[in-house]
N, C-alpha and C positions, 0 to 999 in steps of 0.2 A: 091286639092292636095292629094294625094295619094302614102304613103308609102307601103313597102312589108309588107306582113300579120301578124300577131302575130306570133313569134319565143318564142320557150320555154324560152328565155331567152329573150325576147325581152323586156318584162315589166322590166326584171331590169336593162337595159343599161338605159332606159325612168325614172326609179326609182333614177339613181343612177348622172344623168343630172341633174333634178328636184333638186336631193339635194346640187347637186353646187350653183344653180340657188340660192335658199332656202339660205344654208351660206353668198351667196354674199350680197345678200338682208340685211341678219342678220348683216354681217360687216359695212353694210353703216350706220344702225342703230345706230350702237353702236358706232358711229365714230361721228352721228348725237349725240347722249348722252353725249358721251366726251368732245365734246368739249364747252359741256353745263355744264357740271358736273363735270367735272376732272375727276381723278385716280381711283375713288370707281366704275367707268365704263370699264374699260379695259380690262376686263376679257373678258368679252361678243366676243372682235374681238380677240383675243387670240384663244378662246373654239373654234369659226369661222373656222380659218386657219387652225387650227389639223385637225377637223371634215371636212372641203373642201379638205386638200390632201389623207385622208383617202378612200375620195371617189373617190377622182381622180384616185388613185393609184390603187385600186378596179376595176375601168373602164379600165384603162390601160390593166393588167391584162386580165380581160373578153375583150378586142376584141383583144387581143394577141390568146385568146383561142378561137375564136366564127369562124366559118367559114364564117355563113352570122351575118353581122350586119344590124340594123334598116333604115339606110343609110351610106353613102361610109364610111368606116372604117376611111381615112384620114380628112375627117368633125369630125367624131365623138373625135377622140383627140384631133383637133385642139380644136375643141370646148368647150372643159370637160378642156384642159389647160387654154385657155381664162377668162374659169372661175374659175379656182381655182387662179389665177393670180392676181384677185379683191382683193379677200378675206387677198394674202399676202402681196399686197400693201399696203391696209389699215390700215393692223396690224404690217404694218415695220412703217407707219405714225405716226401710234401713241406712237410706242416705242422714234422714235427720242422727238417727242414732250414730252414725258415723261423724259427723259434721261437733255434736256433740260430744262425743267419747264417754256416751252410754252403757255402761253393762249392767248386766243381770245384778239387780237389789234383794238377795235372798231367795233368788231364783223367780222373779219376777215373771220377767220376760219369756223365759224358758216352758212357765203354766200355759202361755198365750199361742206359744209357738207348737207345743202338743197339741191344744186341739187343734189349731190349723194345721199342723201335716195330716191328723185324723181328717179332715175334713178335704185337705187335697188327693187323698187316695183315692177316697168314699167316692169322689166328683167324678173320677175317670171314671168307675166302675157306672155310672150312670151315666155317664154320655154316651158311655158305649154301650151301654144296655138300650139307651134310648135309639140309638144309630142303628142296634140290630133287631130290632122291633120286637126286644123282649116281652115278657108279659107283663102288662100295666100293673096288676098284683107287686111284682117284685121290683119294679121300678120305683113304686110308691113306697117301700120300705124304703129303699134307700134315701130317698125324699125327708122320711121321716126321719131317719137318723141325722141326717143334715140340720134338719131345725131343731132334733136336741141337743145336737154339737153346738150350736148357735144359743141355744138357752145358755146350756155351760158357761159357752162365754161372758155372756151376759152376767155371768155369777161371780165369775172367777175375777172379772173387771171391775167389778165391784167391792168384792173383797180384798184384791192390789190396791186400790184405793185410798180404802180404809186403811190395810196394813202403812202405806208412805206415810199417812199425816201419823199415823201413833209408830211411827218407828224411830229409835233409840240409838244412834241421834240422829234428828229430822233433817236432813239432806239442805242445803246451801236452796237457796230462795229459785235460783234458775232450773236446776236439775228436778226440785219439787215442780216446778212450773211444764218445763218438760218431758220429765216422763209420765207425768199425770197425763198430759196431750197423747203422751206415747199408747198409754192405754187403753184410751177412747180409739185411737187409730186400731189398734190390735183388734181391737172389738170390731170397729166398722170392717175388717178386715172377714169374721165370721158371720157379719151381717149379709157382706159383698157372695158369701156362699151360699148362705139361705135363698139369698135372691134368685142366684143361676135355679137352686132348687124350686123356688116357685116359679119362673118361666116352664123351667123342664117338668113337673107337675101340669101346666097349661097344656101345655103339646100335650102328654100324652091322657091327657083326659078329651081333648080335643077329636083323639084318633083312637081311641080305643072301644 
């Protein structure tokens, strides 16, 4: 797979990717903390979303202004929004659950926030594979693993589900109401990574 050659500016559109990657990662962390530890974690996906639209907004910018980019300009935002999209997901996640005084029902929350750390480590490992024009063979695995992690979820969301309405005793009418919400978010939260995975599948089938 083979991108265009180093542009004076090339290392920081790669630099500035990278650190999306980096926050999204940071927020599944800190989402994975949360909901182990409460409130004294929150900060962590807060500091996340500043610092991921800061660099969004940066990239934005620079391919507003760049003649050539590293690959097609319309990849490169879709891609840089995809991922700063993680990072504000997570950190609207946990304001509700905070706002609410939400915690883990049987360890809920906790099924949801495994695979998303799974899924924020996986992420870097492929932006950065992608940044260094690893081989499309092994980029694509990692792809894959990402839409199984996303299956998962899909399973596991469904399963919480089920368990709130038949759980002994069935939770006060509001907390039913939102943590059921909360669940669908967690999910859209593994969907929001399959995504990044299919943009980054585009690219590098595009260039390879």
């Amino acid at each position: 797979m083979k991108f265009l050659n180093f542009l004076p500016n090339e290392a920081l559109f790669y630099n500035l990717i990278n650190e999306l990657a980096k926050q999204a990662k940071a927020s599944s962390e800190g989402l994975h903390a949360y909901v182990q530890h409460g409130d004294a974690t929150r900060q962590p996906m807060t500091d996340a979303r500043s610092a991921s639209k800061k660099a969004l907004e940066t990239l934005v910018e620079e391919v507003c202004r760049a003649f050539i980019t590293p690959f097609d300009r319309e990849d490169v935002q879709e891609l840089a929004e995809a991922l700063y999209r993680i990072s504000a997901m997570i950190d609207t996640i946990q304001q509700r659950m905070h706002i609410h005084h939400l915690h883990s029902l049987d360890g809920d929350f906790q099924r949801m926030a495994e695979i998303i750390v799974k899924q924020g480590g996986l992420l870097v490992t492929l932006i950065e594979g992608l940044n260094r024009n690893d081989k499309a063979s092994h980029l694509q695995e990692k792809v894959a693993l990402l839409y199984a992690l996303e299956d998962e979820g899909d399973c596991v969301a469904l399963e919480l589900e089920h368990a709130l309405f038949t759980h002994e005793p069935l939770p006060d009418a509001l907390n039913l109401i939102v943590r059921k919400d909360l669940y669908q978010s967690l999910e859209g939260v593994t969907d929001a990574f399959r995504d990044v995975a299919a943009i980054a599948l585009r690219i590098i089938l595009k260039h390879s």
